[in-house]
C-alpha positions as CSV (number, residue, x, y, z in Angstrom):
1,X,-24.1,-43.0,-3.3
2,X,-26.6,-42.0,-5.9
3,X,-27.5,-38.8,-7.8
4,X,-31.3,-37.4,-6.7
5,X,-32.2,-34.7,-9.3
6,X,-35.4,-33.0,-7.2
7,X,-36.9,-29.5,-7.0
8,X,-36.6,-27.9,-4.1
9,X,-38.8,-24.7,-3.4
10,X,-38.7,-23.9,-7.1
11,X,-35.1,-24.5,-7.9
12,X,-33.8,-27.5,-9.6
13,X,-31.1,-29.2,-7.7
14,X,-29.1,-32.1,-7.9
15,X,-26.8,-34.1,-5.1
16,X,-25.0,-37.1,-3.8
17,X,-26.4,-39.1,-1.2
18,X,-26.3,-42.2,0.6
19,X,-29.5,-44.2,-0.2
20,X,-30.2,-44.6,3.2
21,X,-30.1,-40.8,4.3
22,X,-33.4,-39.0,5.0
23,X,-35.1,-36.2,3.0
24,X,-34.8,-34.0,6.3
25,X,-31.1,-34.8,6.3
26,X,-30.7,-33.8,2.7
27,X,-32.9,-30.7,3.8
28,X,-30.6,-29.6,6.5
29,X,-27.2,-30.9,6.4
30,X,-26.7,-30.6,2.3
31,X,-29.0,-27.9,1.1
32,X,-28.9,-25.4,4.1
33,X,-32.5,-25.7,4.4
34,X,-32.9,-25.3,8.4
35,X,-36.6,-24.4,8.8
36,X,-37.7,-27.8,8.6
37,X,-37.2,-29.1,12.0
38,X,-35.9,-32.6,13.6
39,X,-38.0,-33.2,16.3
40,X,-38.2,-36.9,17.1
41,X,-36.8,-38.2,14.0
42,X,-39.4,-41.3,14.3
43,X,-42.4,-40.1,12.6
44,X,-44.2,-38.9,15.8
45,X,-44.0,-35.4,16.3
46,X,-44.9,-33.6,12.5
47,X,-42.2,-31.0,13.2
48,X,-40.3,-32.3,9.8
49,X,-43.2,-32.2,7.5
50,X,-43.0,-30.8,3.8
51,X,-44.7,-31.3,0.7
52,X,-43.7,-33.6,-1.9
53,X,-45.5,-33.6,-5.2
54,X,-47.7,-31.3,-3.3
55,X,-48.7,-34.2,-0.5
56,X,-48.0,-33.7,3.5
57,X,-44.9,-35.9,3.7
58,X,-42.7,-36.5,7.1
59,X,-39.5,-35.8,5.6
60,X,-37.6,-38.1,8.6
61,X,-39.5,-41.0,7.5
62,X,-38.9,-39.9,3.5
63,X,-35.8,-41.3,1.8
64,X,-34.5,-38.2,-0.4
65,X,-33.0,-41.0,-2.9
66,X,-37.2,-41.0,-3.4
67,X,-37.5,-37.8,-4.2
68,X,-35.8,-38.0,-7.3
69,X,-37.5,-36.2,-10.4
70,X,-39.9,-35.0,-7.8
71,X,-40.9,-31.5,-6.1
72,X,-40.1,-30.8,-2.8
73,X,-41.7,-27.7,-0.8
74,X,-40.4,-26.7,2.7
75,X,-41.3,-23.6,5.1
76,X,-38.9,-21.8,3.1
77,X,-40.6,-22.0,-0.3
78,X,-43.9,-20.9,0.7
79,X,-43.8,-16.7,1.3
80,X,-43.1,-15.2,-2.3
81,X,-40.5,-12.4,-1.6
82,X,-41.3,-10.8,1.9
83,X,-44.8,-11.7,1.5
84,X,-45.3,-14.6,3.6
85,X,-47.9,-17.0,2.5
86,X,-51.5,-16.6,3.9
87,X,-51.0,-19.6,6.6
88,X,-47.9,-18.3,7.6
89,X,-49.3,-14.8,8.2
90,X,-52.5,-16.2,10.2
91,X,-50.0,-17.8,12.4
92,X,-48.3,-14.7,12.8
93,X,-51.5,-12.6,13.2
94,X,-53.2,-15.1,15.6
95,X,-50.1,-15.7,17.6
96,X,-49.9,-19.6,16.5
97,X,-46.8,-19.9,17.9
98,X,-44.8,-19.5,21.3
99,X,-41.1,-21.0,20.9
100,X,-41.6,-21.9,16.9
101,X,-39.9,-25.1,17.0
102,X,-42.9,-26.9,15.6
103,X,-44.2,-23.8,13.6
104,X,-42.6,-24.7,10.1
105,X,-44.3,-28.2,10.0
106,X,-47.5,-27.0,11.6
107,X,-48.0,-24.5,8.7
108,X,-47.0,-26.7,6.2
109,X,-49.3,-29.6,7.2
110,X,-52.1,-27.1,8.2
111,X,-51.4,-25.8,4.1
112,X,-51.7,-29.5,2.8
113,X,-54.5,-30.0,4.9
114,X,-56.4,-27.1,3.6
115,X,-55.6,-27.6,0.1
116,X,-56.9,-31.0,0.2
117,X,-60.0,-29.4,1.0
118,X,-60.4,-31.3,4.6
119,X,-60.3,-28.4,7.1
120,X,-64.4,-27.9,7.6
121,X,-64.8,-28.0,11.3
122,X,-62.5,-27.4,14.0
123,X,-63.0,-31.2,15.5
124,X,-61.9,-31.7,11.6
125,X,-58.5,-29.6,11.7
126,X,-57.9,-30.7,15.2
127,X,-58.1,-34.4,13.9
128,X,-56.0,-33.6,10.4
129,X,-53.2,-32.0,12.6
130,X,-53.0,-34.4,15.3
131,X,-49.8,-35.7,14.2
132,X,-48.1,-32.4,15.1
133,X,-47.5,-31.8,18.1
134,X,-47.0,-28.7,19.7
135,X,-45.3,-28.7,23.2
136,X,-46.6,-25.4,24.2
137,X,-50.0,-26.0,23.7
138,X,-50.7,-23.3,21.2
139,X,-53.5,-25.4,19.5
140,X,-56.7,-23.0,19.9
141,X,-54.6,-20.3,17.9
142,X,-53.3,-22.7,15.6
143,X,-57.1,-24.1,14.7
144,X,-57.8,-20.2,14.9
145,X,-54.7,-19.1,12.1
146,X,-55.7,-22.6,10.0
147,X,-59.6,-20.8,9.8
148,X,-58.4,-17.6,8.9
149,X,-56.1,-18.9,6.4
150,X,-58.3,-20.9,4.7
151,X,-61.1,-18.4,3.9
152,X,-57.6,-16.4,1.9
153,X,-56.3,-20.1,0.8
154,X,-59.6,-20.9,-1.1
């Protein structure tokens, strides 16, 4: 086992783990953090992605014993009270989603995607968020929320 000290939407918080076990392991099973999503748990789908250090990271891929000293964001951390964040409120407005499974990684790689300033075409954003895959096809009103969004984002 081995003690990972990381930030985790804002709070400091330590934990045990087995070096082996995934960030989106230590999301779910020991920090009750269920937004982030195990899709395909192989680095295909997106649905797990979360920010470390502010970077796009798939969290099933990410060893949390990496994350230590670190800061990690998830869906959870974004709204600020019951004000949801810009991205996730476009989604909401545009009708983004249908069942929501993939919602939480979409908004948070369509946030890191648009904070790295690479989300200046919609060929661009469909390209930048081709890694997360949506299985009800919302992607015309996902490219639509990521648009609005951004003109609030920058």
């Amino acid at each position: 086992m081995v003690t990972v000290r990381v930030k985790v939407n804002g709070e400091l918080r330590t934990v045990q783990v087995d070096p082996r076990v995934t960030l989106l392991d230590t999301l779910r099973e020991r920090l009750g953090l269920h937004g982030t999503k195990k899709g395909c748990d192989r680095g295909q789908c997106g649905a797990c992605t979360v920010h470390v250090d502010g970077r796009r990271v798939l969290s099933c891929l990410t060893l949390a014993a990496t994350t230590d000293g670190r800061e990690v964001t998830t869906i959870e951390g974004l709204a600020r009270g019951d004000r949801l964040h810009p991205m996730q409120q476009a989604f909401v407005e545009r009708d983004g989603l249908q069942c929501g499974f993939c919602t939480p990684g979409q908004i948070m790689s369509a946030v890191g995607m648009v904070q790295e300033g690479k989300a200046s075409s919609d060929e661009e954003i469909r390209e930048r968020m081709s890694g997360n895959i949506c299985r009800c096809s919302c992607y015309p009103r996902i490219v639509d929320a990521i648009k609005d969004a951004q003109k609030v984002m920058r």
